[in-house]
C-alpha positions, -999 to +999 in steps of 0.1 A: +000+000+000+013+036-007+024+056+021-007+069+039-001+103+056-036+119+078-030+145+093-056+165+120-052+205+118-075+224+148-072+261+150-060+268+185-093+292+192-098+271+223-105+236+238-106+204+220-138+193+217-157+158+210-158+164+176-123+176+173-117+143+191-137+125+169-121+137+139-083+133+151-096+093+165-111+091+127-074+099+112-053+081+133-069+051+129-068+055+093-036+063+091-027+034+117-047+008+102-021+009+068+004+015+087+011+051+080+020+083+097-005+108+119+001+141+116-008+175+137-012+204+121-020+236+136-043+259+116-026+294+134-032+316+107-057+332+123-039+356+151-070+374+163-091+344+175-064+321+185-065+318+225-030+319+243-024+285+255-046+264+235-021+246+208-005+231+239-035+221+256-043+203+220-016+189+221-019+176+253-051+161+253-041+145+219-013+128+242-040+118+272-063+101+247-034+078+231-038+096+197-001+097+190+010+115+165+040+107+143+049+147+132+033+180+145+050+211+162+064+188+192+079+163+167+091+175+139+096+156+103+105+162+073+076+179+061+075+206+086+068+232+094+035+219+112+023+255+122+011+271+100+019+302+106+056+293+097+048+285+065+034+319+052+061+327+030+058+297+011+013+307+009+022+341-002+044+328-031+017+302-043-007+331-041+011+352-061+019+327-089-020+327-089-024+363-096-001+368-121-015+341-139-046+355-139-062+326-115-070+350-089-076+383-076-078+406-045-111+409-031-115+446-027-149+442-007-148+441+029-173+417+050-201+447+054-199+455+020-202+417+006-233+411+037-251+443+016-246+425-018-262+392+001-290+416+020-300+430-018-301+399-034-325+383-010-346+416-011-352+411-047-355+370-041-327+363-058-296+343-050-265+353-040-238+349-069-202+365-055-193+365-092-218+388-101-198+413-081-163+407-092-144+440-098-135+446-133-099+462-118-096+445-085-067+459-067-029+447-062-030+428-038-008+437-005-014+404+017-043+416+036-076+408+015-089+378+006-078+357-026-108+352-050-102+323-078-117+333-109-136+312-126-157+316-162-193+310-153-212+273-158-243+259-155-251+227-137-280+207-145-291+177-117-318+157-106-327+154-071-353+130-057-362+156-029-360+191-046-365+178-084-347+195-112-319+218-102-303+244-115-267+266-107-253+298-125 
């Protein structure tokens, strides 16, 4: 069998909880069962919620519960680092190779503005579509708005047994 790699990634905004645990149990055992590696991965990016103290209380309780882990911030590999925080350089380069290919743009809309575009669209009963909004110029992007991919608009055509025919674009 190939070499199986899971890997669990919280965001240390606070305590583990039973579904964290579930879903760490879930990719151990996976990973375990064909005999390959568990990984930890903390999802850090996100400064302003993340609660002082709580990656090493994950970790922790990872250890109390017998869900080893092969690689994470506490044992590192050779695919590290396991924060990822650390490994911004390497998401800002990827990010830009999607810009200047023309795969993505800054988002020049901030949250209030895109909630308004949601708020008119169900005033006049119609669905929300970001695209419909996309900015003909969007802005350089400086690292602090969000990455939009842009994609050419397509319809999707299914059958479902509850709602019937359905319809997206």
């Amino acid at each position: 069998m190939n070499n199986i790699r899971t890997r669990f990634a919280p965001s240390p905004t606070g305590f583990l909880h039973v579904g964290g645990i579930r879903t760490a149990l879930f990719a151990y055992l996976v990973a375990k069962q064909a005999d390959g590696q568990f990984i930890l991965r903390l999802e850090d990016t996100d400064q302003k919620r993340e609660v002082k103290g709580s990656a090493e209380h994950l970790m922790e309780s990872l250890h109390s519960l017998g869900i080893e882990y092969d690689e994470g911030p506490d044992r590192p590999g050779d695919f590290g680092p396991y924060r990822q925080s650390e490994r911004l350089d390497i998401y800002i380069k990827w990010a830009q190779r999607l810009i200047d290919s023309g795969r993505a743009y800054a988002d020049p809309y901030s949250s209030e503005e895109v909630q308004k575009f949601r708020e008119q669209a169900q005033q006049s009963k119609q669905p929300f579509l970001y695209r419909n909004h996309r900015p003909e110029n969007p802005p350089a992007w400086d690292g602090s708005q969000p990455l939009r991919f842009k994609s050419d608009p397509k319809e999707y055509e299914w059958h479902d047994e509850v709602m019937g025919d359905l319809r997206t674009g």
